[in-house]
C-alpha positions as a Markdown table, in Angstrom:
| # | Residue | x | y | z |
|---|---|---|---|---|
| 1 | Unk | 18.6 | -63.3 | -0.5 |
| 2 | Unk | 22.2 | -62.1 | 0.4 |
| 3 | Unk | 24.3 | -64.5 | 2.3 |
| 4 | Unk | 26.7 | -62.4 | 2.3 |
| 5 | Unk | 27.8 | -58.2 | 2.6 |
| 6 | Unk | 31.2 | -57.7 | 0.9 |
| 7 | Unk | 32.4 | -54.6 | 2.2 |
| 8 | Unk | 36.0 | -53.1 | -0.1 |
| 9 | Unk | 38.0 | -50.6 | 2.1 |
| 10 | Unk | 40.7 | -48.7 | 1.4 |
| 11 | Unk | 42.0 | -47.9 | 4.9 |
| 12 | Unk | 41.0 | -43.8 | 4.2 |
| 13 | Unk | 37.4 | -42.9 | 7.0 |
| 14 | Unk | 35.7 | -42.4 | 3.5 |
| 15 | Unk | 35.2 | -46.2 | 2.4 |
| 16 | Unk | 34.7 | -47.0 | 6.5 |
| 17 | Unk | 31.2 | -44.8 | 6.4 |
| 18 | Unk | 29.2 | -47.7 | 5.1 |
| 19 | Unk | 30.0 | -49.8 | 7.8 |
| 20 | Unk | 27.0 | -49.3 | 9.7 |
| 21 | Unk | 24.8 | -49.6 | 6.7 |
| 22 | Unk | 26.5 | -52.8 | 5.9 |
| 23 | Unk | 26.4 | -53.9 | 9.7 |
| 24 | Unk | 22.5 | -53.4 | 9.5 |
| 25 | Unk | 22.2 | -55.2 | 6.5 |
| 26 | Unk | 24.1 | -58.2 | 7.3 |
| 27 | Unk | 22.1 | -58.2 | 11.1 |
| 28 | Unk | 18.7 | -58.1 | 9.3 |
| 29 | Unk | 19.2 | -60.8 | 6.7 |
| 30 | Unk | 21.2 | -63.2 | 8.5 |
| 31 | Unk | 24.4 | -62.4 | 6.0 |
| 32 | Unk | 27.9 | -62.6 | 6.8 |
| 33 | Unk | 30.0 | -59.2 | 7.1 |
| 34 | Unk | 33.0 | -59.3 | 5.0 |
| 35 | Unk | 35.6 | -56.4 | 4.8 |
| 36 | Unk | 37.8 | -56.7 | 1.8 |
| 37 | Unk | 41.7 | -54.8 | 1.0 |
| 38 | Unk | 43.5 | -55.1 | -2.0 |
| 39 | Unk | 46.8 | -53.6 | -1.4 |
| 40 | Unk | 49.2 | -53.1 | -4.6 |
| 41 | Unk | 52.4 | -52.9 | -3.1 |
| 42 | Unk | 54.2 | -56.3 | -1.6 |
| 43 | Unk | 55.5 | -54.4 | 1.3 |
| 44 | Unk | 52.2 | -52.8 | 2.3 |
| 45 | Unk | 50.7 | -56.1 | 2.8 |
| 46 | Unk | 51.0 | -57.3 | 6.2 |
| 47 | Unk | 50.7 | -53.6 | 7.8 |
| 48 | Unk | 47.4 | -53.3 | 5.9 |
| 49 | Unk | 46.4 | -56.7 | 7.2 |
| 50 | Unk | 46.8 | -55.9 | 10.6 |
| 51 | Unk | 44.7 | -52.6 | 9.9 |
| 52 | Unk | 42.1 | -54.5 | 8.1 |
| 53 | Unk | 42.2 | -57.6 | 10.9 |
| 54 | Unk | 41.2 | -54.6 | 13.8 |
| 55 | Unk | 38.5 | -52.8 | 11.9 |
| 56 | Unk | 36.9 | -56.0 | 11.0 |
| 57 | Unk | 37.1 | -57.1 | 14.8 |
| 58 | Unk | 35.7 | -54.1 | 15.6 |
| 59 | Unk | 32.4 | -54.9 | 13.9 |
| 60 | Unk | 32.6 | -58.3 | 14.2 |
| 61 | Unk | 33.3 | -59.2 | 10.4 |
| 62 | Unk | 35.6 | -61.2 | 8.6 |
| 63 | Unk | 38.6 | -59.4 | 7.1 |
| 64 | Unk | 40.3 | -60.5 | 3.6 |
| 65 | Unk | 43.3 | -58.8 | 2.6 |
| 66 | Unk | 44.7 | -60.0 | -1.2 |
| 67 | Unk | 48.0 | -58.6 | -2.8 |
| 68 | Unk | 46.6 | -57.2 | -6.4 |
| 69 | Unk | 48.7 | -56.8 | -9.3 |
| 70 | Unk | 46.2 | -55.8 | -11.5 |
| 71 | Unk | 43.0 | -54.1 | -11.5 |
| 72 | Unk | 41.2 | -53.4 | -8.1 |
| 73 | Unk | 37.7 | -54.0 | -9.6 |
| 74 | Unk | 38.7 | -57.4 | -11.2 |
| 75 | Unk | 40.2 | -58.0 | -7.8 |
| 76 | Unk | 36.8 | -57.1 | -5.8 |
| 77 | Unk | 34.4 | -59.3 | -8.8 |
| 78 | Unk | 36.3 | -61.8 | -8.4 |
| 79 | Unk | 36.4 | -61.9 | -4.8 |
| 80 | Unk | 32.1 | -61.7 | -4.8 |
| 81 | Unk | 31.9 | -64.5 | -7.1 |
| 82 | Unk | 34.1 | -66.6 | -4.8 |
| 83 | Unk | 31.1 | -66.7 | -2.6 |
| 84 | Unk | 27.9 | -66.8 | -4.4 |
| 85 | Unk | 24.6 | -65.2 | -2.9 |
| 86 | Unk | 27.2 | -61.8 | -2.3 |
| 87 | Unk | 26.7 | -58.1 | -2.4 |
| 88 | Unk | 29.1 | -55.6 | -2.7 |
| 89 | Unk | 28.6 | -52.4 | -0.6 |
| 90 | Unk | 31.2 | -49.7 | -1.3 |
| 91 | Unk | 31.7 | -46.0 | -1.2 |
| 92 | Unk | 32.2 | -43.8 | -3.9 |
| 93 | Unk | 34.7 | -41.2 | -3.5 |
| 94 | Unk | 36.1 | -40.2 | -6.6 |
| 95 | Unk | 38.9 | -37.9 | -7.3 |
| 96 | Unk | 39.1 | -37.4 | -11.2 |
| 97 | Unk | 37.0 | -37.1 | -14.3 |
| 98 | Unk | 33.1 | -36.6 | -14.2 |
| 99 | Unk | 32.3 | -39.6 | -14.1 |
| 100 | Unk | 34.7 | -40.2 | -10.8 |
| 101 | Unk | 34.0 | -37.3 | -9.2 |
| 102 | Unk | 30.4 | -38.9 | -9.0 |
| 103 | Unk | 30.7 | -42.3 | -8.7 |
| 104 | Unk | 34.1 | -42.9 | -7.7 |
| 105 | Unk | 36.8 | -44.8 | -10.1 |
| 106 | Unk | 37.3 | -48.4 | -8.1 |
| 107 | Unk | 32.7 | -48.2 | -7.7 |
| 108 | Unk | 32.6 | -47.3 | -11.2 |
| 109 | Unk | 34.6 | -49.8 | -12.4 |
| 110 | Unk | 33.2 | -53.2 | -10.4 |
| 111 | Unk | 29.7 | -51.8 | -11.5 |
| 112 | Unk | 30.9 | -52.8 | -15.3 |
| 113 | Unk | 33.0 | -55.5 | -14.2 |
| 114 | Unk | 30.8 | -57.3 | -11.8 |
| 115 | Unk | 27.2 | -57.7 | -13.5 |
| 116 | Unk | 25.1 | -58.2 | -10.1 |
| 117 | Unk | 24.0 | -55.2 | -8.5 |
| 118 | Unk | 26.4 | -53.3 | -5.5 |
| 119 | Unk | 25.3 | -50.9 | -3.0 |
| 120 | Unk | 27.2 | -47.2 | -3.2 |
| 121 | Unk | 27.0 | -44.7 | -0.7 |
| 122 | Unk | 28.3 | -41.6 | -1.4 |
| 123 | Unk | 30.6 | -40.6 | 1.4 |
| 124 | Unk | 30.0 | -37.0 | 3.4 |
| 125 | Unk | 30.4 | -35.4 | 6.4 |
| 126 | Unk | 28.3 | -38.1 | 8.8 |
| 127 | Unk | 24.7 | -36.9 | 9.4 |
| 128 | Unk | 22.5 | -37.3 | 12.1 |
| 129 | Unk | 19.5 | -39.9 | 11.8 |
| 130 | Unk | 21.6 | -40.5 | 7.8 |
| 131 | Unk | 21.6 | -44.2 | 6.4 |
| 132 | Unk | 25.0 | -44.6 | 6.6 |
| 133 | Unk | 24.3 | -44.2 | 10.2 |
| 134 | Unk | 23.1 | -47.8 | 11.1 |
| 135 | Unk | 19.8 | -47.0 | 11.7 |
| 136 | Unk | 17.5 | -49.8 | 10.5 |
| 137 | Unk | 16.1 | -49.5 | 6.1 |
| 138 | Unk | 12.3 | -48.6 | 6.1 |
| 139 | Unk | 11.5 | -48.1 | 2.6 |
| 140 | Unk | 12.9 | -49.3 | -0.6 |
| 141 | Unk | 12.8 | -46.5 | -3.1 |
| 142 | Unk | 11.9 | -48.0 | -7.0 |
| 143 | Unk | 12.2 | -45.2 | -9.5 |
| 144 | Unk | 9.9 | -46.2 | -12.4 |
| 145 | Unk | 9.9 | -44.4 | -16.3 |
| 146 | Unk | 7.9 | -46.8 | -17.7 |
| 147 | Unk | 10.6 | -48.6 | -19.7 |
| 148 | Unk | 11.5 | -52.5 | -19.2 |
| 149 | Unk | 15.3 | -51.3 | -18.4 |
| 150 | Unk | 13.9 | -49.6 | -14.9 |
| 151 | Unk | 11.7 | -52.1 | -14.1 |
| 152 | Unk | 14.0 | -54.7 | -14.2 |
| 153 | Unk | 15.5 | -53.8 | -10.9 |
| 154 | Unk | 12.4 | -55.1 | -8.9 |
| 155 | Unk | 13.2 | -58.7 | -9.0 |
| 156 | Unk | 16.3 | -57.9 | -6.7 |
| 157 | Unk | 14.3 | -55.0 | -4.9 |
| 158 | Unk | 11.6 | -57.3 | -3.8 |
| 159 | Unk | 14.3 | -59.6 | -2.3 |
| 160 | Unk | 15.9 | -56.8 | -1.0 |
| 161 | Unk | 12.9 | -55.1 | 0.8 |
| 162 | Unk | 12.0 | -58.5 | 2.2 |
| 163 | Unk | 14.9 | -59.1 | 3.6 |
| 164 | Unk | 15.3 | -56.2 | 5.3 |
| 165 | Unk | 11.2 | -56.1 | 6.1 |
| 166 | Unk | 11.1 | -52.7 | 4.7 |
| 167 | Unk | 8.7 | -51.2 | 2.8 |
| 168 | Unk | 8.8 | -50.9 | -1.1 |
| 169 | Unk | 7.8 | -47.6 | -2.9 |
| 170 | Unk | 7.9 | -47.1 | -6.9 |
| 171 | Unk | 8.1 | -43.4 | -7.8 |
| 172 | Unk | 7.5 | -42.0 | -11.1 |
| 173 | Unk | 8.4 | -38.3 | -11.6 |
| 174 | Unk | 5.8 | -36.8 | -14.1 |
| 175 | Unk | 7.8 | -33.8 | -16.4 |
| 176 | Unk | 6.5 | -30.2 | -16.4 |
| 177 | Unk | 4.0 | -29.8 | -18.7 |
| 178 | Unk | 1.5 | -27.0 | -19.8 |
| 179 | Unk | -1.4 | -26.8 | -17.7 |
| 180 | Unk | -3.4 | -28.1 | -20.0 |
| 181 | Unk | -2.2 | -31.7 | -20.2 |
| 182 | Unk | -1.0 | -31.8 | -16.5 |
| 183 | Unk | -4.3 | -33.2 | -15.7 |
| 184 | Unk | -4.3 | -36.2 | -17.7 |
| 185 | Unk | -0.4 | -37.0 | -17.5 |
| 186 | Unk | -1.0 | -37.5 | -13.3 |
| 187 | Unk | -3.9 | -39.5 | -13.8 |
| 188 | Unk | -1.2 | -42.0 | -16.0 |
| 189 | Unk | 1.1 | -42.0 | -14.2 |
| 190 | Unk | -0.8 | -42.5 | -10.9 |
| 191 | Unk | -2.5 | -45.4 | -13.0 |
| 192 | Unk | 1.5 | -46.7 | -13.7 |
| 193 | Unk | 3.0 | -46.6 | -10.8 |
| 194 | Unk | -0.5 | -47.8 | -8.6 |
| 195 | Unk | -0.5 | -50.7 | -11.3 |
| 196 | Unk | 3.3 | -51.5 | -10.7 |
| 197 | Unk | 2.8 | -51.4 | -6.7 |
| 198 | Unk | -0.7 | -53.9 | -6.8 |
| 199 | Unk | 1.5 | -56.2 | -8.8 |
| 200 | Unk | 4.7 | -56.2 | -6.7 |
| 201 | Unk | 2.4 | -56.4 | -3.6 |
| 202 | Unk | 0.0 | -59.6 | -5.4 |
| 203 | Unk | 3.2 | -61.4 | -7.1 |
| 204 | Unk | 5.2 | -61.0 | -4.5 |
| 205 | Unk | 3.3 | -60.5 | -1.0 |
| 206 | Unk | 5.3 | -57.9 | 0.0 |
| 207 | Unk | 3.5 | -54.0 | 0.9 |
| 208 | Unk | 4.5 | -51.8 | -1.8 |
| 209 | Unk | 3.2 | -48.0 | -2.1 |
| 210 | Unk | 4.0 | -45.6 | -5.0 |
| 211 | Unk | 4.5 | -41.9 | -5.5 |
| 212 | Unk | 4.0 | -39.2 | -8.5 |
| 213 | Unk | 6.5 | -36.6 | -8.1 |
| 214 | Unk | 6.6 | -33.7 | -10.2 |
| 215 | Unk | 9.8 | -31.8 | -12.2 |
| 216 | Unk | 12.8 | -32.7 | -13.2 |
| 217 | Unk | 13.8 | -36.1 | -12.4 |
| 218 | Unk | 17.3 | -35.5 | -11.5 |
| 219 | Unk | 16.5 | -32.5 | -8.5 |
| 220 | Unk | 12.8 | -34.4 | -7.6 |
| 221 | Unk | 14.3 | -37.3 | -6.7 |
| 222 | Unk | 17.0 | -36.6 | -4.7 |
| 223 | Unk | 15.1 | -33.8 | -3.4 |
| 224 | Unk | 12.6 | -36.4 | -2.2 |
| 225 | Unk | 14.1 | -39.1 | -0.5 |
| 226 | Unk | 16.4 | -36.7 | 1.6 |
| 227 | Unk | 13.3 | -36.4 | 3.7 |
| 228 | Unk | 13.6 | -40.4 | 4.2 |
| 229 | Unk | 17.5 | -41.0 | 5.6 |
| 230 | Unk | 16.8 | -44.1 | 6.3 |
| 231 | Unk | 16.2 | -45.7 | 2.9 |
| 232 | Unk | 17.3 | -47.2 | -0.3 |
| 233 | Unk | 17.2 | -46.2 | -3.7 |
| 234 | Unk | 16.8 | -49.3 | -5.9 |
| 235 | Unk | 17.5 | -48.0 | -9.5 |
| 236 | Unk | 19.4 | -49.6 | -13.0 |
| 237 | Unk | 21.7 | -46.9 | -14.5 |
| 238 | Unk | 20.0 | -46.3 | -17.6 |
| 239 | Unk | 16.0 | -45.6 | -18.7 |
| 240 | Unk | 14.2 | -44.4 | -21.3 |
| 241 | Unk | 16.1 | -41.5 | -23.2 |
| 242 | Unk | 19.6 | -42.1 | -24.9 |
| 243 | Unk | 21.0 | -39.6 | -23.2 |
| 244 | Unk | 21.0 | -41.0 | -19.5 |
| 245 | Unk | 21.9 | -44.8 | -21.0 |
| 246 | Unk | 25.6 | -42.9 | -21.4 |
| 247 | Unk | 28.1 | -44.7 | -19.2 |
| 248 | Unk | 25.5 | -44.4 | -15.8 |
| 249 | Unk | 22.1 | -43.1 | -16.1 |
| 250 | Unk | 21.6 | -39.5 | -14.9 |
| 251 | Unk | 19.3 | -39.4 | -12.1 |
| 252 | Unk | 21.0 | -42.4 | -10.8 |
| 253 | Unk | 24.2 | -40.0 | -10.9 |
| 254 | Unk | 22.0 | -37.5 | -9.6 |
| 255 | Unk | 20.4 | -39.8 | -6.4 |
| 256 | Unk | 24.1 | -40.5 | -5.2 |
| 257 | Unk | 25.6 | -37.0 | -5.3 |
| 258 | Unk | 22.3 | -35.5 | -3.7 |
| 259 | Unk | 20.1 | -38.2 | -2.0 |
| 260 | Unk | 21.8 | -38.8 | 0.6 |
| 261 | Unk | 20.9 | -42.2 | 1.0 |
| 262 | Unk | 22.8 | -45.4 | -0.4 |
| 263 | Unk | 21.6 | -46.7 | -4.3 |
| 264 | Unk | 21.2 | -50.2 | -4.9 |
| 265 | Unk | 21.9 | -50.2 | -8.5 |
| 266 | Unk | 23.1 | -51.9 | -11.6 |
| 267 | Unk | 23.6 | -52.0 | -15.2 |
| 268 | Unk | 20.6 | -53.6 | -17.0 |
């Protein structure tokens, strides 16, 4: 498990919201909480020390403040490799491109960089009973299409899920059909995902569940866990269809611009 939460912050409210997430995360696994700056300019360096120094005494973390001359997501990678057994938790808050506007550049970037999995929250206007909020993870959310690529996220979703004694669910989202074959499709992918969830729970003695949703898997998803706030998508960016294995998967793009809840994710 995670010995220890690397937070990067920027000094702007939007990269302090998962704070509380990471504060939860680091209380239920024993992990230390790390809050991380990379400040460009020479000058900016011991004001944004300071900063960093009060917010991380505020939650009772340790600060790190590095001057960067290069890139910030080298800068962050390099940082979590300093310290093995780490997990990055950032915020995405992108301001350009597509691709920004839903992951955010710096998230983006240490996803490709880094290798490991990170935790992104999408930042928003803080919500009641939300995540991002503190409150404590009950269920680990493991979307499933049947393809190696998703299902090599549940090593690191077991481990997650225990530590945070939560409670692991794989989902599988069955298209629209004709009526016809609707019938048969749920009865395979019930058998899937009920398979799947027996052999996480026998392999790895942890309780896992599953779900069939129905529609498109980049509305029924998001549309599903929002009824959960206080859970965790664990998802790799690409599955079965080309199209979503472009730069990051589709529903994974989807889950953090309308979930509402943080995604553990990573490329496979």
């Amino acid at each position: 498990m995670y010995t220890r939460i690397l937070v990067p912050v920027d000094g702007s409210s939007f990269s302090n919201q998962i704070l509380p997430l990471a504060g939860t995360i680091a209380r239920a696994t024993g992990a230390q909480l790390a809050l991380y700056r990379a400040v460009g300019r020479t000058d900016g360096v011991a004001e944004a020390r300071h900063a960093l120094q009060t917010l991380a005494d505020s939650c009772g973390a340790e600060a790190i403040c590095t001057e960067v001359h290069g890139g910030v997501a080298e800068a962050i990678h390099q940082e979590a490799e300093r310290v093995p057994g780490t997990l990055v938790a950032i915020t995405s808050h992108g301001r350009s491109g597509v691709m920004r506007a839903v992951l955010g550049s710096t998230a983006l970037d240490v996803l490709r960089t880094g290798g490991n999995p990170i935790l992104v929250y999408r930042p928003r206007e803080p919500a009641a009973g939300s995540a991002a909020a503190g409150a404590a993870i009950e269920r680990i959310f493991v979307p499933l299409d049947g393809s190696p690529l998703s299902e090599s996220i549940i090593p690191q979703a077991v481990d997650l899920a225990r530590g945070l004694k939560a409670r692991m669910v794989v989902v599988a989202v069955l298209g629209r059909v004709g009526a016809s074959g609707l019938e048969g499709l749920d009865v395979m992918e019930s058998n899937y995902v009920q398979n799947q969830a027996a052999a996480i729970t026998r392999t790895h003695g942890i309780d896992a569940g599953w779900e069939v949703l129905h529609g498109d898997p980049e509305k029924a998803i998001p549309e599903f866990v929002r009824n959960y706030p206080a859970s965790i998508l664990a998802m790799t960016t690409r599955g079965r269809s080309a199209v979503t294995s472009a730069l990051l998967g589709s529903v994974t793009a989807a889950a953090l611009r309308d979930g509402g809840v943080p995604v553990f994710t990573r490329l496979p």
